[in-house]
PDB file of N, CA, C and O in Angstrom:
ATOM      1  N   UNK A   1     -30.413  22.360  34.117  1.00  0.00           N
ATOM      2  CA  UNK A   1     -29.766  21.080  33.930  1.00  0.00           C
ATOM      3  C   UNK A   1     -30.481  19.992  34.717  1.00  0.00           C
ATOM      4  O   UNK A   1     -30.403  18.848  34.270  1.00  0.00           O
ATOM      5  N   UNK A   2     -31.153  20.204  35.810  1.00  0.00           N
ATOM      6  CA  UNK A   2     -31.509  19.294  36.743  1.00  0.00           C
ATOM      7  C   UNK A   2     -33.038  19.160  36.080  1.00  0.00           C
ATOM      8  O   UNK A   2     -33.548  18.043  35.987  1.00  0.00           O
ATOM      9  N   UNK A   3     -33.686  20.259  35.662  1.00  0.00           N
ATOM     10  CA  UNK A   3     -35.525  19.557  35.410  1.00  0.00           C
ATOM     11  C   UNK A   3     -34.849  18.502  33.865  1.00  0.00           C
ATOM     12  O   UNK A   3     -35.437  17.476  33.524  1.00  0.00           O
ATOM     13  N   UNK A   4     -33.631  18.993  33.156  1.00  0.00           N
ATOM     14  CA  UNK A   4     -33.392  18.060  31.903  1.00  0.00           C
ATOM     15  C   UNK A   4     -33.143  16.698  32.060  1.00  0.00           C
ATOM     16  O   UNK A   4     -33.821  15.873  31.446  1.00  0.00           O
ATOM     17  N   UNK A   5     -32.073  16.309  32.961  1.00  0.00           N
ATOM     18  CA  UNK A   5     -31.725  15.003  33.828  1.00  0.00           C
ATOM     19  C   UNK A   5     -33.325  14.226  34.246  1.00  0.00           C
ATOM     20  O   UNK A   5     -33.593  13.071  33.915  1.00  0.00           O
ATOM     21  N   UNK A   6     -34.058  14.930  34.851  1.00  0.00           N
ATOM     22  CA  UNK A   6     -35.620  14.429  35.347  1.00  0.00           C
ATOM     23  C   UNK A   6     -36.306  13.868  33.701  1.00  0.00           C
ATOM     24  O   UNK A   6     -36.625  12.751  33.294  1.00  0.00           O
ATOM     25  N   UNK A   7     -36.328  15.266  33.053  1.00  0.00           N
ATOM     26  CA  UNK A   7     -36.954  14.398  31.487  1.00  0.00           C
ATOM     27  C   UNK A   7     -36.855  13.186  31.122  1.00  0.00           C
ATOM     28  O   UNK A   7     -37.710  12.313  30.969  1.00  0.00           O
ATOM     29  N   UNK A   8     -35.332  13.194  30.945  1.00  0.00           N
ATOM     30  CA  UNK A   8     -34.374  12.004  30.557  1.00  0.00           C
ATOM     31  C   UNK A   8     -34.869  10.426  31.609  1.00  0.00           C
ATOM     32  O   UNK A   8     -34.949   9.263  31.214  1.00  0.00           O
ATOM     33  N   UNK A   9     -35.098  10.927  32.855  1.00  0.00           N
ATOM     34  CA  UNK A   9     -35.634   9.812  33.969  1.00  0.00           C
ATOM     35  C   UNK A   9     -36.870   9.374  33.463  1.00  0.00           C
ATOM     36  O   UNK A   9     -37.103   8.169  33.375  1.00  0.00           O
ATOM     37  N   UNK A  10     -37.844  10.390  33.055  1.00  0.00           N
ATOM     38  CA  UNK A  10     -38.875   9.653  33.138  1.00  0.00           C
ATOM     39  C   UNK A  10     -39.210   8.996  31.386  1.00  0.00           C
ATOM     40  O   UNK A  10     -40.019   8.162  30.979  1.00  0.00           O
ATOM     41  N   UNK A  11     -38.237   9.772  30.733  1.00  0.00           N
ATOM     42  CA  UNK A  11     -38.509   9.056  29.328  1.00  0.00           C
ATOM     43  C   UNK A  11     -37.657   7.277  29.163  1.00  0.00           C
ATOM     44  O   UNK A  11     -37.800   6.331  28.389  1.00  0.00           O
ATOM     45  N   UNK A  12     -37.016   7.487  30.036  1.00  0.00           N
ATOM     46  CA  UNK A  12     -36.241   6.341  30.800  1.00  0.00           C
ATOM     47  C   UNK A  12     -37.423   4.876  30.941  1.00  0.00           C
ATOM     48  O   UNK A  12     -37.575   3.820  30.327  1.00  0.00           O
ATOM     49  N   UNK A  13     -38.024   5.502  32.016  1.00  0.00           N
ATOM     50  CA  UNK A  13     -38.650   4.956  32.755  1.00  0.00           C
ATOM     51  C   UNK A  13     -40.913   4.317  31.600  1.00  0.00           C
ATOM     52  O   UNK A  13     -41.766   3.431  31.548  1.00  0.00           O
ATOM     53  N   UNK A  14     -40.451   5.967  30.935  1.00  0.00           N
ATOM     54  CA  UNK A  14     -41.926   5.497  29.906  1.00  0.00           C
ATOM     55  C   UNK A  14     -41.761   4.250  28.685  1.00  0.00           C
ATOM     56  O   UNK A  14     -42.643   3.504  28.259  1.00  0.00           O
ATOM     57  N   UNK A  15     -39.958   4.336  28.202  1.00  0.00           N
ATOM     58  CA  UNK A  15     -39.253   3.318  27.179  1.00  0.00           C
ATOM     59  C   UNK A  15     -39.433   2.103  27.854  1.00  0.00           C
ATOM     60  O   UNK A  15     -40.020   1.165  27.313  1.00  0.00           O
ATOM     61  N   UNK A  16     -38.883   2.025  29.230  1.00  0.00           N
ATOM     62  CA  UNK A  16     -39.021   0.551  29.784  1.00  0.00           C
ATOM     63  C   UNK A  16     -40.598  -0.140  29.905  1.00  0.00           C
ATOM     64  O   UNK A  16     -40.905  -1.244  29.455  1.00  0.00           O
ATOM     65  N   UNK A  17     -41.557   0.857  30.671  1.00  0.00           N
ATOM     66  CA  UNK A  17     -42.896   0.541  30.657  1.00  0.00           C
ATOM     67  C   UNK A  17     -43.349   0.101  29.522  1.00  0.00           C
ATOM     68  O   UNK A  17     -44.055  -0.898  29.384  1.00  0.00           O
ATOM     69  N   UNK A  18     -42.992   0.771  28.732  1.00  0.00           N
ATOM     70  CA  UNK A  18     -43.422   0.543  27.326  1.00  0.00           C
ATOM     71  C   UNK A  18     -43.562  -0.698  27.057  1.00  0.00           C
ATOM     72  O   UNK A  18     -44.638  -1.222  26.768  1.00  0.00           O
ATOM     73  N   UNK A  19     -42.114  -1.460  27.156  1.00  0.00           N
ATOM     74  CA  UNK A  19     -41.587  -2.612  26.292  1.00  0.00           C
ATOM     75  C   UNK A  19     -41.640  -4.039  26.706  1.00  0.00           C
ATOM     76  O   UNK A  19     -41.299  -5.101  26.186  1.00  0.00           O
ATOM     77  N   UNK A  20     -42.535  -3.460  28.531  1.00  0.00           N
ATOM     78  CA  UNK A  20     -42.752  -4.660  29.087  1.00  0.00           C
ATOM     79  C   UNK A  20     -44.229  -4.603  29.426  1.00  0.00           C
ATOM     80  O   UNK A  20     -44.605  -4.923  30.554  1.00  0.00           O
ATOM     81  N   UNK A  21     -44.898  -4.289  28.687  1.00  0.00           N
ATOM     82  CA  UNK A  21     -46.697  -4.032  28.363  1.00  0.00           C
ATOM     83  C   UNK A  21     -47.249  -2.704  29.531  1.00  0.00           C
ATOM     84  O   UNK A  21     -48.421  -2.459  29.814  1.00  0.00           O
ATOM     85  N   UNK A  22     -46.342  -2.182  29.919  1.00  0.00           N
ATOM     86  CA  UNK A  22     -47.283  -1.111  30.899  1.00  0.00           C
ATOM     87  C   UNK A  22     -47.702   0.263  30.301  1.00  0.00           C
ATOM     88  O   UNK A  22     -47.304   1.374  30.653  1.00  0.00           O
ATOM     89  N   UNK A  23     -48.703  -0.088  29.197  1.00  0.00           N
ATOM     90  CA  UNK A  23     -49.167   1.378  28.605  1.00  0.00           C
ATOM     91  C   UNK A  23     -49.873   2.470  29.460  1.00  0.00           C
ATOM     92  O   UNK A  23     -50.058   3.573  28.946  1.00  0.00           O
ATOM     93  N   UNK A  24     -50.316   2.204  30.861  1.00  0.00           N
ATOM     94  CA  UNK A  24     -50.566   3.338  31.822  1.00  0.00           C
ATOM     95  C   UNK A  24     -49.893   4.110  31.688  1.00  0.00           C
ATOM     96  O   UNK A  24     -50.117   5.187  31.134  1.00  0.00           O
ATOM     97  N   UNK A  25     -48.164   3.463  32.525  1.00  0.00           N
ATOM     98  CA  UNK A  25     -47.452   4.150  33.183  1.00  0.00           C
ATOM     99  C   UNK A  25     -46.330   4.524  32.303  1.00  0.00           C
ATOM    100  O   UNK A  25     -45.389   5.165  32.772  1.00  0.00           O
ATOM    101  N   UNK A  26     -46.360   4.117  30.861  1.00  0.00           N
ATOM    102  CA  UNK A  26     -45.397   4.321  29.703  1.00  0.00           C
ATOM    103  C   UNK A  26     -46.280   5.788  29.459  1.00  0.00           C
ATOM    104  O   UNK A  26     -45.477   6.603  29.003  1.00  0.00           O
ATOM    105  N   UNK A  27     -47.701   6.435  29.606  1.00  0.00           N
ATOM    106  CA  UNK A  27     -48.729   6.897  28.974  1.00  0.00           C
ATOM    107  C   UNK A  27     -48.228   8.022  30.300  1.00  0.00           C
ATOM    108  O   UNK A  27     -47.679   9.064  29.943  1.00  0.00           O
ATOM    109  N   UNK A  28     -48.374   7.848  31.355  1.00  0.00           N
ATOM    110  CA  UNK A  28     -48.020   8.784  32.145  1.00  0.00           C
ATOM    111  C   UNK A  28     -46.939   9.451  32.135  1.00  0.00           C
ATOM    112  O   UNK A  28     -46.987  10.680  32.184  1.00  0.00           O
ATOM    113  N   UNK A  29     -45.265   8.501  32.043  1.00  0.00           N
ATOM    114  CA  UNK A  29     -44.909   9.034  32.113  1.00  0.00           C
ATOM    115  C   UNK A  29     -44.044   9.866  30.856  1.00  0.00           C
ATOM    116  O   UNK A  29     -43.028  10.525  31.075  1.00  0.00           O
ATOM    117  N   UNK A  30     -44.605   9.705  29.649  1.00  0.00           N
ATOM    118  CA  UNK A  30     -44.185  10.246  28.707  1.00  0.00           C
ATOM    119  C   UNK A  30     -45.400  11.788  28.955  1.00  0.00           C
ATOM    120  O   UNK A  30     -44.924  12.844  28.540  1.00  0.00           O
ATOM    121  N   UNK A  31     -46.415  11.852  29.397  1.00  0.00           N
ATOM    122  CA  UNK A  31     -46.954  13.426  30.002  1.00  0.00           C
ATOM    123  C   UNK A  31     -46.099  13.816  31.119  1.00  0.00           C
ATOM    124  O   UNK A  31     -45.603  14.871  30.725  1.00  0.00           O
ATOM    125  N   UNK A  32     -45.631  13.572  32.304  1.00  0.00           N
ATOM    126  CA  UNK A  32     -44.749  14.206  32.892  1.00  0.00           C
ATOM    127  C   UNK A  32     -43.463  14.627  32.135  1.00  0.00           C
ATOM    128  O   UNK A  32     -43.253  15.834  32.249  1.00  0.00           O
ATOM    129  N   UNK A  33     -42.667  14.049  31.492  1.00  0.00           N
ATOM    130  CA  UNK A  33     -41.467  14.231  30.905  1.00  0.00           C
ATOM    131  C   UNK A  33     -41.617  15.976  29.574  1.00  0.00           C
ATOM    132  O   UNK A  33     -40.916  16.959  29.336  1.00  0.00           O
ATOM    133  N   UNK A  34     -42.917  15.436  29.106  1.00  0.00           N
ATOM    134  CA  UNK A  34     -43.128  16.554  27.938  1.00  0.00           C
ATOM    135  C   UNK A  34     -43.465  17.439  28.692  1.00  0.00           C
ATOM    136  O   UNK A  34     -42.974  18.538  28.435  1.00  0.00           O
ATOM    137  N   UNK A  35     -44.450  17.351  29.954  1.00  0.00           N
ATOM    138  CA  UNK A  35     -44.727  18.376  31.030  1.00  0.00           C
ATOM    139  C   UNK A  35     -43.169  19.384  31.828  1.00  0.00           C
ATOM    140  O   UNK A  35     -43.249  20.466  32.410  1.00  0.00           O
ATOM    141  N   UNK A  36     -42.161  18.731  31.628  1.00  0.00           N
ATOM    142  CA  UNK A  36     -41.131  19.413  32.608  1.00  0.00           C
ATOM    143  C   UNK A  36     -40.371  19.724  31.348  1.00  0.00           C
ATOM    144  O   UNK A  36     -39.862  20.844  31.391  1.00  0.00           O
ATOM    145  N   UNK A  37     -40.147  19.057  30.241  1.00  0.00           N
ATOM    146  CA  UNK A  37     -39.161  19.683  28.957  1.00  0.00           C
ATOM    147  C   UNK A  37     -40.001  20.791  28.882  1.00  0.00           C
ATOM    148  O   UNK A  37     -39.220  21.673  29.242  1.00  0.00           O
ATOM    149  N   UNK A  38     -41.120  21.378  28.648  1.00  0.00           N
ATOM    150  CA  UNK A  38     -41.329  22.311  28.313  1.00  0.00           C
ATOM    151  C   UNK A  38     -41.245  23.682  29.792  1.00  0.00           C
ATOM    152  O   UNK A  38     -40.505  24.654  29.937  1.00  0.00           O
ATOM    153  N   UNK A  39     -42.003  23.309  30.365  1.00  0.00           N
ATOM    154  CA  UNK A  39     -41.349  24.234  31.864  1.00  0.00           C
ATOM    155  C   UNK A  39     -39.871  24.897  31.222  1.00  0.00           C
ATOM    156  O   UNK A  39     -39.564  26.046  30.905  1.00  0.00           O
ATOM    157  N   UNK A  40     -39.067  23.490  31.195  1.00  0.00           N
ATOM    158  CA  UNK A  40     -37.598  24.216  30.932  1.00  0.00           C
ATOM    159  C   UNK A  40     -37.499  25.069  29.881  1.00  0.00           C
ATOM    160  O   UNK A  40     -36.861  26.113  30.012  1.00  0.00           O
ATOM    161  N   UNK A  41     -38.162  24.719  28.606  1.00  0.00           N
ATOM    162  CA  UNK A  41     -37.480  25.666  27.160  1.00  0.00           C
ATOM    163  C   UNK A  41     -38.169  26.812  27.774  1.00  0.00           C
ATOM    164  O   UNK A  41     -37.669  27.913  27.543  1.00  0.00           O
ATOM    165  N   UNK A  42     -39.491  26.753  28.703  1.00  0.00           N
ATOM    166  CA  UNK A  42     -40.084  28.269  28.762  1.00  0.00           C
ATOM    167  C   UNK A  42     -38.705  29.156  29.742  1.00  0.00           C
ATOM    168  O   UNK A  42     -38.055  30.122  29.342  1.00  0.00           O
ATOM    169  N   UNK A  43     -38.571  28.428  31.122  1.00  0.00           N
ATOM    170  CA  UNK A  43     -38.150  29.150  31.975  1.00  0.00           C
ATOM    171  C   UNK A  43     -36.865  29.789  30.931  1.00  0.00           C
ATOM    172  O   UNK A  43     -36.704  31.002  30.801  1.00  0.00           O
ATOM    173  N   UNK A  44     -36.150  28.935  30.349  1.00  0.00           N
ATOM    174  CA  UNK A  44     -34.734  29.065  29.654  1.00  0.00           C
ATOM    175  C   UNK A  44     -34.874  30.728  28.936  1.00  0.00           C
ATOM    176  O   UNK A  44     -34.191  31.736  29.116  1.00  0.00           O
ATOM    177  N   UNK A  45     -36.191  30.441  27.986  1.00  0.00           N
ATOM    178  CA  UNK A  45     -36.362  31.729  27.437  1.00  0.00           C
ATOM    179  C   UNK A  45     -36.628  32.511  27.771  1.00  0.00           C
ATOM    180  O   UNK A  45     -36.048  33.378  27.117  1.00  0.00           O
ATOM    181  N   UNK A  46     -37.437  33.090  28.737  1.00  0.00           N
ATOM    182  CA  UNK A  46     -37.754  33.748  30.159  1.00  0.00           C
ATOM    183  C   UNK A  46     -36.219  34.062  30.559  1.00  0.00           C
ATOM    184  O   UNK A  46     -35.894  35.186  30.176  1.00  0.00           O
ATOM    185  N   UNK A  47     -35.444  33.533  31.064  1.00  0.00           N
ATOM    186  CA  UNK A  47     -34.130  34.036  31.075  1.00  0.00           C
ATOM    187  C   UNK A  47     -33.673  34.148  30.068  1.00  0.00           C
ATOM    188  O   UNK A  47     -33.316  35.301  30.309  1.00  0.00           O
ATOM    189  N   UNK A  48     -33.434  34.041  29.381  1.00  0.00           N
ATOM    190  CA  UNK A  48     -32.334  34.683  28.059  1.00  0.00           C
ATOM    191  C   UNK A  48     -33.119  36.118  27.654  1.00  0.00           C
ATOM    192  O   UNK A  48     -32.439  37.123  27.443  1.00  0.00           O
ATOM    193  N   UNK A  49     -34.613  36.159  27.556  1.00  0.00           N
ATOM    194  CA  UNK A  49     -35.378  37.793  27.303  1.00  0.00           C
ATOM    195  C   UNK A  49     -34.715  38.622  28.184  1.00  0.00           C
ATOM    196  O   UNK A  49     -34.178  39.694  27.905  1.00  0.00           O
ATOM    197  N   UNK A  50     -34.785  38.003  29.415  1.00  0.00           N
ATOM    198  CA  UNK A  50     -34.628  39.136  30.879  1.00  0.00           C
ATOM    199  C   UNK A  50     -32.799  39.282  30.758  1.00  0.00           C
ATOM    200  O   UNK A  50     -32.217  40.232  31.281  1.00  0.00           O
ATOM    201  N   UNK A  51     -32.133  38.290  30.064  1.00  0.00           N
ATOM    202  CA  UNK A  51     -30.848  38.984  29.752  1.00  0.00           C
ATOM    203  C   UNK A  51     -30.593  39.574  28.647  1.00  0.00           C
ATOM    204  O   UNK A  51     -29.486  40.108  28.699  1.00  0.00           O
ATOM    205  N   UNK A  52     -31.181  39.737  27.551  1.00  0.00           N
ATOM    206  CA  UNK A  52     -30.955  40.458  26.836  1.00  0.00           C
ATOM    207  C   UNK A  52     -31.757  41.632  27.140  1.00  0.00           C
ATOM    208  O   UNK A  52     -31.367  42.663  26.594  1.00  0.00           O
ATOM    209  N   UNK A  53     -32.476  41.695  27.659  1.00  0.00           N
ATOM    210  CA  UNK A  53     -33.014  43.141  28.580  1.00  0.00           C
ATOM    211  C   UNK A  53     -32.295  43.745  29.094  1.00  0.00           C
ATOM    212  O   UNK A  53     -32.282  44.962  28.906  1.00  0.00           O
ATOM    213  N   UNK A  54     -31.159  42.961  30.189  1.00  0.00           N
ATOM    214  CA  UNK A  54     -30.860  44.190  31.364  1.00  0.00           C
ATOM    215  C   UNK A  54     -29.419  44.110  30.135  1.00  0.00           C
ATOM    216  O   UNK A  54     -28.687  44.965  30.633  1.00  0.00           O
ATOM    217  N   UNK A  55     -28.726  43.627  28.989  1.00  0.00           N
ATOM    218  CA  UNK A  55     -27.522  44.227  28.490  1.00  0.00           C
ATOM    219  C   UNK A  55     -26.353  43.738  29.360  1.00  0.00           C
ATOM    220  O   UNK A  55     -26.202  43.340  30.515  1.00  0.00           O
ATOM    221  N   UNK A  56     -25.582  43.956  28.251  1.00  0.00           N
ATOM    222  CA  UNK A  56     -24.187  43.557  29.571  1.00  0.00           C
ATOM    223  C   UNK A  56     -23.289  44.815  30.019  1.00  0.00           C
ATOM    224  O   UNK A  56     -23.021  45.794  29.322  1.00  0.00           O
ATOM    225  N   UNK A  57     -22.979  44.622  31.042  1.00  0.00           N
ATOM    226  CA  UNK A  57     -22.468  45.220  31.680  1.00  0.00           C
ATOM    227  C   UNK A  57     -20.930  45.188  31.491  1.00  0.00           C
ATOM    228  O   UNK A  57     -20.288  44.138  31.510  1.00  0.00           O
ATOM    229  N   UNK A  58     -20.496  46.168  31.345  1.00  0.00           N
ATOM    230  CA  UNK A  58     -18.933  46.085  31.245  1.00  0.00           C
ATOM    231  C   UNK A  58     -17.806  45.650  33.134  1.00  0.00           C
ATOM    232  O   UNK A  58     -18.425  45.817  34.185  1.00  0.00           O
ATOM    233  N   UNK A  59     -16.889  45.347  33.176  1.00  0.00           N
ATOM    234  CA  UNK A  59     -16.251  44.939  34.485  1.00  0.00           C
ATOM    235  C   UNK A  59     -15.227  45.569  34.198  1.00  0.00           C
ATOM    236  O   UNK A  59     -14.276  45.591  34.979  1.00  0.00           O
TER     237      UNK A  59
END
């Protein structure tokens, strides 16, 4: 939830650059943002394999 909130910041932050001529830092930070959304879908799936691996456990 927290690297998703960060995405959201910096796509935030690349929309505004954008719209007030800063194609650097609109350019940067739309690569950080795609850089950490993906981290997440990996780590996410990385956990969901390793739980459908270990099975559930009954309580």
């Amino acid at each position: 939830m927290i690297m998703l909130s960060w995405v959201v910041t910096f796509l935030v932050i690349a929309l505004i650059a954008g719209i007030l001529g800063f194609g650097g830092i609109a350019g940067a930070s739309i690569e950080i943002a795609k850089t950490i959304f993906f981290i997440a879908v990996i780590l996410f799936l990385v956990s969901a394999v390793i739980g459908l691996a270990r099975g559930r456990t009954r309580v």
